[in-house]
PDB file with SEQRES, HELIX, SHEET and CRYST1 records, atoms N, CA, C and O in Angstrom:
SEQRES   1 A   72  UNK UNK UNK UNK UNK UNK UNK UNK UNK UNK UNK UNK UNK          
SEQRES   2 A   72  UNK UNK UNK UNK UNK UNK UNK UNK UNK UNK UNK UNK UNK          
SEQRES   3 A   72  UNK UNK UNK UNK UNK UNK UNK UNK UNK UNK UNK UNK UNK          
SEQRES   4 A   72  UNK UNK UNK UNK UNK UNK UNK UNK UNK UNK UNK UNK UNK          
SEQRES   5 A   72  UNK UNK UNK UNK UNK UNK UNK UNK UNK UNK UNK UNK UNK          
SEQRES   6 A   72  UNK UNK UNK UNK UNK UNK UNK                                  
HELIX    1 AA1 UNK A    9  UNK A   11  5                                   3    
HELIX    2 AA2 UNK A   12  UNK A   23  1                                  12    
HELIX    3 AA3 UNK A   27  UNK A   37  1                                  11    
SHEET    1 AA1 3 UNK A   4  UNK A   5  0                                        
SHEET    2 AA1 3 UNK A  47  UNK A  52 -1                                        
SHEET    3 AA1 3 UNK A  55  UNK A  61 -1                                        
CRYST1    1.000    1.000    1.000  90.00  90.00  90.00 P 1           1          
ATOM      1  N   UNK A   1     -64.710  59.347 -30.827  1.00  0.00           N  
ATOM      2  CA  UNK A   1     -64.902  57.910 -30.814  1.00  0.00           C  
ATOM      3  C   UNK A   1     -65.652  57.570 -29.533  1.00  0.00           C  
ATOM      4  O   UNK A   1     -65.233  57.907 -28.426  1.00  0.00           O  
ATOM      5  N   UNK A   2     -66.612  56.987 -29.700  1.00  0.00           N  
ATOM      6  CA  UNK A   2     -67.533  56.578 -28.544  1.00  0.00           C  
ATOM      7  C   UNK A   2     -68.307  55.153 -28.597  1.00  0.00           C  
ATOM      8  O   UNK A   2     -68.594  54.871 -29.760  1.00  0.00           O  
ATOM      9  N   UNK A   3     -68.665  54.314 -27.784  1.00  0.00           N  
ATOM     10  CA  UNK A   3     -68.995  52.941 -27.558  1.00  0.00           C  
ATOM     11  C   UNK A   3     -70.690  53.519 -27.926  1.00  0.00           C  
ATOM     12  O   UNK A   3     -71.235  54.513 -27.446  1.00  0.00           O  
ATOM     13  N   UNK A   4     -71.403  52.292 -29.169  1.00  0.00           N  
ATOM     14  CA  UNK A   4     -72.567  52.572 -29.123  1.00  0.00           C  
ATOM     15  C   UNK A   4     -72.930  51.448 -29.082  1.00  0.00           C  
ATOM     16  O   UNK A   4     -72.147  50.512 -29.246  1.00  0.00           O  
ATOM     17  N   UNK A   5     -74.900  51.212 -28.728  1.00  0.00           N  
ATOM     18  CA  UNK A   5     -74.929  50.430 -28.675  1.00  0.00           C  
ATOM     19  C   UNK A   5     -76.166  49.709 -29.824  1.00  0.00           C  
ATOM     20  O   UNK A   5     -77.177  50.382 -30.024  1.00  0.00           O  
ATOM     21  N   UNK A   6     -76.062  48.721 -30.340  1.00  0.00           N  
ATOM     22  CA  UNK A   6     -76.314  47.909 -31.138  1.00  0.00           C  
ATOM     23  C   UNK A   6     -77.885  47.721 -31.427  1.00  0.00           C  
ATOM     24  O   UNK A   6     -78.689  46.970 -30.875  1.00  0.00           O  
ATOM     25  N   UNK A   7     -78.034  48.503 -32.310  1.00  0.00           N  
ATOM     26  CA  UNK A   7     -80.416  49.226 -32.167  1.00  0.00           C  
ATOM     27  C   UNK A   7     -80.298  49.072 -33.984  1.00  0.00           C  
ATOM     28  O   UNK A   7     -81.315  48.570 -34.463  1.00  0.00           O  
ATOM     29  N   UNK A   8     -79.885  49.210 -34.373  1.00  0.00           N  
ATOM     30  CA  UNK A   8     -79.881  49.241 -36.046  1.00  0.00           C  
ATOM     31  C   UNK A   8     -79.273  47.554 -36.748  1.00  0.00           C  
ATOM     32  O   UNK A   8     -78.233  46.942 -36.987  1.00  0.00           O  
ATOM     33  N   UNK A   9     -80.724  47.425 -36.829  1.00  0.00           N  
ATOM     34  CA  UNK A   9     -80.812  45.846 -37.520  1.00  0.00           C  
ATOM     35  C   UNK A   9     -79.720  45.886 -38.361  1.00  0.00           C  
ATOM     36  O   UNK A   9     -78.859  45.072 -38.027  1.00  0.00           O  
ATOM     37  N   UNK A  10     -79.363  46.749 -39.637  1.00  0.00           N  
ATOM     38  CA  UNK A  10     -78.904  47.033 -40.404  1.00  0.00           C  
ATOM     39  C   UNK A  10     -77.296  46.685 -40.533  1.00  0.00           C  
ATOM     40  O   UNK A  10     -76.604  46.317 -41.482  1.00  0.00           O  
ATOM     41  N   UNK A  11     -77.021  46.964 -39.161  1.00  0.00           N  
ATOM     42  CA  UNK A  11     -75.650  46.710 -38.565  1.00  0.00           C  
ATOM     43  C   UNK A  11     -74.984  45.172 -38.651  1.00  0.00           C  
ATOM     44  O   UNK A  11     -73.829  44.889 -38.968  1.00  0.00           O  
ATOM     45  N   UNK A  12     -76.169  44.189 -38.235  1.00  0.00           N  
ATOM     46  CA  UNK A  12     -76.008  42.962 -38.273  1.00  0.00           C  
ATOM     47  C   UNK A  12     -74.801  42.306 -38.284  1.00  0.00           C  
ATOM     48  O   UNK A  12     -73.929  42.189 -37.424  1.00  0.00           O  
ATOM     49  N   UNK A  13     -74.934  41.783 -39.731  1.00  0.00           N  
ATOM     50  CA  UNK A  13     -74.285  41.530 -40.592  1.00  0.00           C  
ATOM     51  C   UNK A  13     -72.754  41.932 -40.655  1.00  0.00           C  
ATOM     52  O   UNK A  13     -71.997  41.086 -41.132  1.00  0.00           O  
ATOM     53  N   UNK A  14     -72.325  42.894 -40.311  1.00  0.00           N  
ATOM     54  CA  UNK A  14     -71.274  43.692 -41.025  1.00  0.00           C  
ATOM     55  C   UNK A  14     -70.817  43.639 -39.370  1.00  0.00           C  
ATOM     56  O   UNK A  14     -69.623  43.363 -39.255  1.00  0.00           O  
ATOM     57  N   UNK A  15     -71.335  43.790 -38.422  1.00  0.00           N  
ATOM     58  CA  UNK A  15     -70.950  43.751 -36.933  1.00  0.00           C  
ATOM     59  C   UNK A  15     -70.408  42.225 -36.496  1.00  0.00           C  
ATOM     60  O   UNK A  15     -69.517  42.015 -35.672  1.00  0.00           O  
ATOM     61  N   UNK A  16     -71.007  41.412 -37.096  1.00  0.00           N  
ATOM     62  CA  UNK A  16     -71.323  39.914 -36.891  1.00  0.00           C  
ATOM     63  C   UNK A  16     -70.141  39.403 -37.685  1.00  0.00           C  
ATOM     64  O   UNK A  16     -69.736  38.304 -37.308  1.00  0.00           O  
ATOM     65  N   UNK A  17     -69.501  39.952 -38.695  1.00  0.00           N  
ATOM     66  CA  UNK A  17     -68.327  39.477 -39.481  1.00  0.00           C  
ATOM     67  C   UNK A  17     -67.193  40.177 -39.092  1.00  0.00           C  
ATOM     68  O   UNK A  17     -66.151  39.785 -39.618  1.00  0.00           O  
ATOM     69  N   UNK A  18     -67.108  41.101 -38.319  1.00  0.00           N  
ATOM     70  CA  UNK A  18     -66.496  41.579 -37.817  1.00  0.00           C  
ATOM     71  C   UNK A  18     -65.204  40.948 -36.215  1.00  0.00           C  
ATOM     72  O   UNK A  18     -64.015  40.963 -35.895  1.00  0.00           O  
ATOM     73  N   UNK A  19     -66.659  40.451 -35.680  1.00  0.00           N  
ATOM     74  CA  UNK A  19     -66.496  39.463 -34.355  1.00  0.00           C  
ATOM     75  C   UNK A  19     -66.226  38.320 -34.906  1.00  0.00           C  
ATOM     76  O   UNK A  19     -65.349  37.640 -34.373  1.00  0.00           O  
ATOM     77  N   UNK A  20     -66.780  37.907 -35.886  1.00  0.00           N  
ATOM     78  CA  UNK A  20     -66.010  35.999 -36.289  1.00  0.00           C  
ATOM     79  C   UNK A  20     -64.807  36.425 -36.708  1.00  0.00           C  
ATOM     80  O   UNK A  20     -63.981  35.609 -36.298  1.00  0.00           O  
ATOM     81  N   UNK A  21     -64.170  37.468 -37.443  1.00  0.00           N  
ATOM     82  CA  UNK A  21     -62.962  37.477 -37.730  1.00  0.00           C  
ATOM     83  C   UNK A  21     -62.040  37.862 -36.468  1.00  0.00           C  
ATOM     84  O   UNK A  21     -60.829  38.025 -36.617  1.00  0.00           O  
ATOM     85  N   UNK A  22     -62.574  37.980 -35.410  1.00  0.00           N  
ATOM     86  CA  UNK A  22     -61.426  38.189 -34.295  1.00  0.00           C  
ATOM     87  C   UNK A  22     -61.612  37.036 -33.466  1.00  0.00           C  
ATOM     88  O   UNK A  22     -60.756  36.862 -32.598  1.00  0.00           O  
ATOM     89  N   UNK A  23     -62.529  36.231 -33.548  1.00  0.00           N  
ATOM     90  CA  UNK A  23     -62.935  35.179 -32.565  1.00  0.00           C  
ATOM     91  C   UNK A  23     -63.459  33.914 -33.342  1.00  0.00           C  
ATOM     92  O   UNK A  23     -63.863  33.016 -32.602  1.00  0.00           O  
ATOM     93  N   UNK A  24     -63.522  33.698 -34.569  1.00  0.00           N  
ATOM     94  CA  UNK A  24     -63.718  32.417 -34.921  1.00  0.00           C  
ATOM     95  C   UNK A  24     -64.848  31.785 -34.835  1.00  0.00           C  
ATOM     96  O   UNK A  24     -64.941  30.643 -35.286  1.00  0.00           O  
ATOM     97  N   UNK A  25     -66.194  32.590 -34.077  1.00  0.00           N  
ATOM     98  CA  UNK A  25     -67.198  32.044 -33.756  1.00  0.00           C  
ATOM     99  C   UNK A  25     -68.081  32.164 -35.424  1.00  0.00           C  
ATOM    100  O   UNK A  25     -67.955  33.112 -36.199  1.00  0.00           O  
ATOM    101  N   UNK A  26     -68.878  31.036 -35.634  1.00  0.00           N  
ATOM    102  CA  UNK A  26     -69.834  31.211 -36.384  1.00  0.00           C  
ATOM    103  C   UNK A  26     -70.446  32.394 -36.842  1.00  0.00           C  
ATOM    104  O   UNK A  26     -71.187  32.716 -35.913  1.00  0.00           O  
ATOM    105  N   UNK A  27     -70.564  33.254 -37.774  1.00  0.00           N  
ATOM    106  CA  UNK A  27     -71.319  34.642 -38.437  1.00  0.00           C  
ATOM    107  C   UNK A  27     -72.324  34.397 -37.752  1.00  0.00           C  
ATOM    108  O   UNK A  27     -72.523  35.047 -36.725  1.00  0.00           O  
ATOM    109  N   UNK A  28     -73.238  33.351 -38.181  1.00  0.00           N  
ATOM    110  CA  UNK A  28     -74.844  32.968 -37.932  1.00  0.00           C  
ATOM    111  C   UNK A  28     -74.810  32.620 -36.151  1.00  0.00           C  
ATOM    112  O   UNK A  28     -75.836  32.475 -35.487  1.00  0.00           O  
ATOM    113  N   UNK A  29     -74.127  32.578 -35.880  1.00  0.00           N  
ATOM    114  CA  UNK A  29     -74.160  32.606 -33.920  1.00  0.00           C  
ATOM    115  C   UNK A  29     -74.284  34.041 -33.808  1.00  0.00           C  
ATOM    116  O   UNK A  29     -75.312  34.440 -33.262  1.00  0.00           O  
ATOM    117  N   UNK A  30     -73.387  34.964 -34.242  1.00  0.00           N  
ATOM    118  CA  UNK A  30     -73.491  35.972 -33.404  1.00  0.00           C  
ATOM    119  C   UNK A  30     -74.927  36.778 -34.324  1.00  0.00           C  
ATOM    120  O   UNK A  30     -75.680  37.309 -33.508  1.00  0.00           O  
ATOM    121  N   UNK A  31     -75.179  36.870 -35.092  1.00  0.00           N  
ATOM    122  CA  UNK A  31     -76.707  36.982 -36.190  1.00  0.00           C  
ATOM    123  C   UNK A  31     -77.500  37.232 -35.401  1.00  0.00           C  
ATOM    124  O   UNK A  31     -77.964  38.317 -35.050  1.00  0.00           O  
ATOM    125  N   UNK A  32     -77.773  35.837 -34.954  1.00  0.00           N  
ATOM    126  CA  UNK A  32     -78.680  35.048 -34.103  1.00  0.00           C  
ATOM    127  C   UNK A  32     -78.940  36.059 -32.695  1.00  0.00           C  
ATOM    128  O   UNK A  32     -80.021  36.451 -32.257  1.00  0.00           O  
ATOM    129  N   UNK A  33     -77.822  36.275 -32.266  1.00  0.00           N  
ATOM    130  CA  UNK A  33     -77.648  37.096 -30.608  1.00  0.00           C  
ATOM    131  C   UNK A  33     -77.625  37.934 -31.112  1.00  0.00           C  
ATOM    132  O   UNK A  33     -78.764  38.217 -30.742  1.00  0.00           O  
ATOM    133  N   UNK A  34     -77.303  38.950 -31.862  1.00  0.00           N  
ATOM    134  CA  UNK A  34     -77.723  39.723 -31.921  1.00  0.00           C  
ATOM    135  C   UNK A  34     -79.257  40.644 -32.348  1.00  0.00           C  
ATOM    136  O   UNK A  34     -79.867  41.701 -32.191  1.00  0.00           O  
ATOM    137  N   UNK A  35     -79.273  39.412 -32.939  1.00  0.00           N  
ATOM    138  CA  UNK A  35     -81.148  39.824 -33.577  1.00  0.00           C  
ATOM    139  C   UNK A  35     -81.993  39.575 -31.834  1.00  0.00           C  
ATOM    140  O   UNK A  35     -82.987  40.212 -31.485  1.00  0.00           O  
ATOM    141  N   UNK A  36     -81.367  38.638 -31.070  1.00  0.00           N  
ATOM    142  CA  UNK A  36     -81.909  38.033 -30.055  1.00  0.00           C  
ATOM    143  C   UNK A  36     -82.234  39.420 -29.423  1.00  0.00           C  
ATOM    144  O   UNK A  36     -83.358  39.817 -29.113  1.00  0.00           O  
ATOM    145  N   UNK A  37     -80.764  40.252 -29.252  1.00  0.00           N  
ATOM    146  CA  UNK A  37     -80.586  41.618 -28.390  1.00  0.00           C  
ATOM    147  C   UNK A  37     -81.757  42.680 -28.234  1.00  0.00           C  
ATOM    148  O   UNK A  37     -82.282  43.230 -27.266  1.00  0.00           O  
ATOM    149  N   UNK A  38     -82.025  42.751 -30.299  1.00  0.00           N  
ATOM    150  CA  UNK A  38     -83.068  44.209 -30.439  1.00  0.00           C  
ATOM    151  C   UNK A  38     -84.339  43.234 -29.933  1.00  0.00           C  
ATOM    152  O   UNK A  38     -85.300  43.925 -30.272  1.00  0.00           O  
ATOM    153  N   UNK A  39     -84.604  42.654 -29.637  1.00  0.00           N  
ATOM    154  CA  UNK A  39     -85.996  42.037 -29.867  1.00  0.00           C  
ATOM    155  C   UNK A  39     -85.709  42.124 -27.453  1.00  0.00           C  
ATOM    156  O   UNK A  39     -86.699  42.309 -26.744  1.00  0.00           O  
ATOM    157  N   UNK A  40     -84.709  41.999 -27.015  1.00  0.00           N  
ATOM    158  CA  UNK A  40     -84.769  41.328 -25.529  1.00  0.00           C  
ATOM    159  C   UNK A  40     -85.206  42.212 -24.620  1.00  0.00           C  
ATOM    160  O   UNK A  40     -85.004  43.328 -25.097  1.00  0.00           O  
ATOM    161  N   UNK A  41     -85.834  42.320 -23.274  1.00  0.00           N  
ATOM    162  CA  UNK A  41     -86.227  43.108 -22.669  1.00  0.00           C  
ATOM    163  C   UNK A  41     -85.788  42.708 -21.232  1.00  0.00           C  
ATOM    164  O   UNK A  41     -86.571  42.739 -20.282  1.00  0.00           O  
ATOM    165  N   UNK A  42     -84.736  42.402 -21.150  1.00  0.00           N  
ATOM    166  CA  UNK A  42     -83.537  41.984 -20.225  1.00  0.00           C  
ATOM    167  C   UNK A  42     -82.631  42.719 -20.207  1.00  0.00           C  
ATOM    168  O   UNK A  42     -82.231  43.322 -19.212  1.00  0.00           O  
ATOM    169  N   UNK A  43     -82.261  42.763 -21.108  1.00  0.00           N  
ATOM    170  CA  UNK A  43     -80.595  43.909 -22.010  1.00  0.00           C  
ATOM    171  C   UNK A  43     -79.653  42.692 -22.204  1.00  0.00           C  
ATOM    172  O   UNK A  43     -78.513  43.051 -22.499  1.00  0.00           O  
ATOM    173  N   UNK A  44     -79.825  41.303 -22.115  1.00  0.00           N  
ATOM    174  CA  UNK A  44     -78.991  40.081 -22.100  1.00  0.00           C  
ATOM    175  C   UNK A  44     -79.820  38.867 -23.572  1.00  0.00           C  
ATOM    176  O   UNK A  44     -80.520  37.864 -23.436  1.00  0.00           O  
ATOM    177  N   UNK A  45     -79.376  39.487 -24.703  1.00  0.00           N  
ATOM    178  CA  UNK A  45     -77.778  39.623 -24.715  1.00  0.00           C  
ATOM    179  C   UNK A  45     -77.677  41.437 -25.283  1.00  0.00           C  
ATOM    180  O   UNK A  45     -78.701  42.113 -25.183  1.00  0.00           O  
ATOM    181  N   UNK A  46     -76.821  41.861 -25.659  1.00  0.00           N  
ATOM    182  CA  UNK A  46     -76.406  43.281 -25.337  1.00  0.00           C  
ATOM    183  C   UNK A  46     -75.348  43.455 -26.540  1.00  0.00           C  
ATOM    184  O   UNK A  46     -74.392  42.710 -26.328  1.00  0.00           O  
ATOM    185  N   UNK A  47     -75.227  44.060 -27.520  1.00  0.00           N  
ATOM    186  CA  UNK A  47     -73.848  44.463 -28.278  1.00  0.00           C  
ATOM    187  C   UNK A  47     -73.669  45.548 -28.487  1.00  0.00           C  
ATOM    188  O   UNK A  47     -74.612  46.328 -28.628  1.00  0.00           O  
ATOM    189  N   UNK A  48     -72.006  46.038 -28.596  1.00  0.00           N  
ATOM    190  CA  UNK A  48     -71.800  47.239 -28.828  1.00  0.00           C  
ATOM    191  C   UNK A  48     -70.685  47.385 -29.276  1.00  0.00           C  
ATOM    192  O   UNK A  48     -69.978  46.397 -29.079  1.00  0.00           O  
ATOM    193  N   UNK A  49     -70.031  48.492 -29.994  1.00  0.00           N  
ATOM    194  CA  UNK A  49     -69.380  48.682 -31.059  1.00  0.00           C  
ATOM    195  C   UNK A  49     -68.748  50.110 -30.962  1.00  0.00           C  
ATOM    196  O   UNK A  49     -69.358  50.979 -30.340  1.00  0.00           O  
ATOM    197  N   UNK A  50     -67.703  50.347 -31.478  1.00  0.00           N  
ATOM    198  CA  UNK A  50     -67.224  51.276 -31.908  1.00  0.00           C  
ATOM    199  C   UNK A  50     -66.407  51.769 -33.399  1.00  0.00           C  
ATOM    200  O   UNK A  50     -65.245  51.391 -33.551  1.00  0.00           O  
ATOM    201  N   UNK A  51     -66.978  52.502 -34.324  1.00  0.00           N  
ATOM    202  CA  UNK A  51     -66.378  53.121 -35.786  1.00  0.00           C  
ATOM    203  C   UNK A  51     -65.556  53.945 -35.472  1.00  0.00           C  
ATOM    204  O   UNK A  51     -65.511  54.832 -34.620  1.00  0.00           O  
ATOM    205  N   UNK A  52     -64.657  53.445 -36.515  1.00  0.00           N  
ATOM    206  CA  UNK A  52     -63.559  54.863 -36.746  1.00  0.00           C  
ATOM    207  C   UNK A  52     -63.919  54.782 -38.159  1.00  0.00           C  
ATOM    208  O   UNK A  52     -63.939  53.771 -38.862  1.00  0.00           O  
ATOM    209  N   UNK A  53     -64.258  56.234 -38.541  1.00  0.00           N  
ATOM    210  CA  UNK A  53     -64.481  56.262 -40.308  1.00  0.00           C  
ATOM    211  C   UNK A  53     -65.858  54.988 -40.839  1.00  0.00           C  
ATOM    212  O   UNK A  53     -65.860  54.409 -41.925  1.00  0.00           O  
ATOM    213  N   UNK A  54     -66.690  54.849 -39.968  1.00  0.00           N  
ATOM    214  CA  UNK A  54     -67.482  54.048 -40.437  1.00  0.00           C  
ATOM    215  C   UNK A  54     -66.796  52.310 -40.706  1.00  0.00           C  
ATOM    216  O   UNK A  54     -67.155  51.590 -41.638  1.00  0.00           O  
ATOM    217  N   UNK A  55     -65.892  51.970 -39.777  1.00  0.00           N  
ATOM    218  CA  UNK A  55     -65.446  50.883 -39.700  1.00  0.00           C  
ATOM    219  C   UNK A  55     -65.257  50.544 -38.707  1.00  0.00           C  
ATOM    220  O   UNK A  55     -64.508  51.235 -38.015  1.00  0.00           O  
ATOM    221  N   UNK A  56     -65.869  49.258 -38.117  1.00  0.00           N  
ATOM    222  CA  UNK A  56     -65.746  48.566 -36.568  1.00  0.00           C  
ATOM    223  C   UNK A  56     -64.132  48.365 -36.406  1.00  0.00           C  
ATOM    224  O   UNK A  56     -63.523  47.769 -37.294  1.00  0.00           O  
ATOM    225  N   UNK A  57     -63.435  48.885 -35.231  1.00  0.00           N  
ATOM    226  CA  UNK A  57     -62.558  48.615 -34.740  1.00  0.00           C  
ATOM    227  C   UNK A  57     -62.662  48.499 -33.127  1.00  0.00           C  
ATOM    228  O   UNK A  57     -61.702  48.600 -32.363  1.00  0.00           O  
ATOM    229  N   UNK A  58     -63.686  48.322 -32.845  1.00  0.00           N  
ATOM    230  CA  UNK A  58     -63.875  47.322 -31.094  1.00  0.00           C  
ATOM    231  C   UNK A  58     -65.497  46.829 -30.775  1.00  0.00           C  
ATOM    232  O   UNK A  58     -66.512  47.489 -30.997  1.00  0.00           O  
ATOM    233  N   UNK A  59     -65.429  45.864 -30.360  1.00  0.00           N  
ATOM    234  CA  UNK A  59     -66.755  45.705 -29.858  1.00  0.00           C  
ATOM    235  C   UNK A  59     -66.881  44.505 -28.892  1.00  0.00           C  
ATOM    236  O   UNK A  59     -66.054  43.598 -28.792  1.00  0.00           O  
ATOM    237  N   UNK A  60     -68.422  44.666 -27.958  1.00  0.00           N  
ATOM    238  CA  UNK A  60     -68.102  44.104 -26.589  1.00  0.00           C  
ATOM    239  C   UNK A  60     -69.833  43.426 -27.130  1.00  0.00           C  
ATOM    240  O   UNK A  60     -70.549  43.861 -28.032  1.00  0.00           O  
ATOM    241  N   UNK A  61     -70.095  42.204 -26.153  1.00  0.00           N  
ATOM    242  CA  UNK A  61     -71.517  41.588 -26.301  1.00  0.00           C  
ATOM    243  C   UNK A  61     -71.438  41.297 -24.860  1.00  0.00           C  
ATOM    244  O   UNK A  61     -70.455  41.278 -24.119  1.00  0.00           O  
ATOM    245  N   UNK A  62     -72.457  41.115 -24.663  1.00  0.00           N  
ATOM    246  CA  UNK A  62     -73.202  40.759 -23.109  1.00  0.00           C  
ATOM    247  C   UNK A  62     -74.200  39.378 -22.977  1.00  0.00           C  
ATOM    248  O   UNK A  62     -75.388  39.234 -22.687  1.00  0.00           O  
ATOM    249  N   UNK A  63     -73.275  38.587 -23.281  1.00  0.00           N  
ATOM    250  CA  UNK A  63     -74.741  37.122 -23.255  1.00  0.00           C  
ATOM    251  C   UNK A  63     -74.519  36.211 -21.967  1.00  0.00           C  
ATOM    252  O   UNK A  63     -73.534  36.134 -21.233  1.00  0.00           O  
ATOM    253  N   UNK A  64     -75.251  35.812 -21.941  1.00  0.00           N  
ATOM    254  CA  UNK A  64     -75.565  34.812 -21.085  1.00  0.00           C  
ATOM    255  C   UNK A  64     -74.263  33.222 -21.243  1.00  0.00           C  
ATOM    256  O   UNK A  64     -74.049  32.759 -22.363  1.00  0.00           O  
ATOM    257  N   UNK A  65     -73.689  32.724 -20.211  1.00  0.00           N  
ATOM    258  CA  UNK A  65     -72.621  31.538 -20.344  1.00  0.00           C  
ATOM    259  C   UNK A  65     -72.908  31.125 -21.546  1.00  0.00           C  
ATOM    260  O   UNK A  65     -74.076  30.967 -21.900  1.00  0.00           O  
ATOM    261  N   UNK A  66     -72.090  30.943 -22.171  1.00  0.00           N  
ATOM    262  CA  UNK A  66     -71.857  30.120 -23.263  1.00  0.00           C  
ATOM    263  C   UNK A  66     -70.686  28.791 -23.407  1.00  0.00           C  
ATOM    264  O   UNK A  66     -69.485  29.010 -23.251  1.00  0.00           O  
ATOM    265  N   UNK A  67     -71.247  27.356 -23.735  1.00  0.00           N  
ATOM    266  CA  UNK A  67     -69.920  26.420 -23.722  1.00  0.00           C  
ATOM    267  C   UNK A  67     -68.816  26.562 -25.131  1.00  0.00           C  
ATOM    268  O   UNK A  67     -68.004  25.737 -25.550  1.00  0.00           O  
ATOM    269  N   UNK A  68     -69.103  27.733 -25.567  1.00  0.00           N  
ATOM    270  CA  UNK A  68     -67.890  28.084 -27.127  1.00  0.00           C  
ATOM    271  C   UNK A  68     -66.459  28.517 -26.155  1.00  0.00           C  
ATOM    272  O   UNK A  68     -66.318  29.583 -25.554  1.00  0.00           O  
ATOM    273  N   UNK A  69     -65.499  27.400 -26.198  1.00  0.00           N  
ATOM    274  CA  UNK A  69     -64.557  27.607 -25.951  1.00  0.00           C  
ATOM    275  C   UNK A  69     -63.617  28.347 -27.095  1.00  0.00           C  
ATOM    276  O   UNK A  69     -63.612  27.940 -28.257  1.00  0.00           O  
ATOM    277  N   UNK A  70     -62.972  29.259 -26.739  1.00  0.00           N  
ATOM    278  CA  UNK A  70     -61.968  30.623 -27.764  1.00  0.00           C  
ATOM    279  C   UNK A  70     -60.357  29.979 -27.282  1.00  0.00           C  
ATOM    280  O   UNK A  70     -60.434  29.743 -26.077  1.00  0.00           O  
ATOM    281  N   UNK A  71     -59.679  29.808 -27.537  1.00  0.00           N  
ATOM    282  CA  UNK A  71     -58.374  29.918 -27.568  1.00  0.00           C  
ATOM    283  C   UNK A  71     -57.865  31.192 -27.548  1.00  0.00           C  
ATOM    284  O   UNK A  71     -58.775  31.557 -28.294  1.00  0.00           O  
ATOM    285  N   UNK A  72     -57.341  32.041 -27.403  1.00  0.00           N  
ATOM    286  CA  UNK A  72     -56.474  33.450 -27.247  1.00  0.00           C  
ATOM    287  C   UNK A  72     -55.221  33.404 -27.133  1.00  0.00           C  
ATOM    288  O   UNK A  72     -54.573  34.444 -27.017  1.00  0.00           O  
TER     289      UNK A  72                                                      
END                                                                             
């Protein structure tokens, strides 16, 4: 198990529903940042992920302040 990081468009989607179901944020927000990521030449914003069995069970993003307040 190892932290990778987020280069396969393909991932999107399935990465992006992953994070709204632990955080509530909009699908199409994190879409968005993440499409932002492959395209940035900053490394900001940044995602990354980890599979067990071909299923996300952790992942970390790197963006810039955001005013989306999370409850926890």
């Amino acid at each position: 198990m190892e932290v990778q990081k987020l280069v396969d468009e393909n991932l999107i989607q399935d990465l992006a529903v992953f994070f709204h179901n632990k955080w509530k944020v909009p699908v199409r927000a994190y879409v968005e940042s993440m499409q932002d990521g492959l395209k940035s030449e900053t490394g900001v914003p940044s995602w990354y992920y980890v599979r067990v069995n071909g299923e996300f069970v952790a992942g970390l993003g790197v963006i810039k302040t955001t005013s989306i307040s999370v409850k926890i």
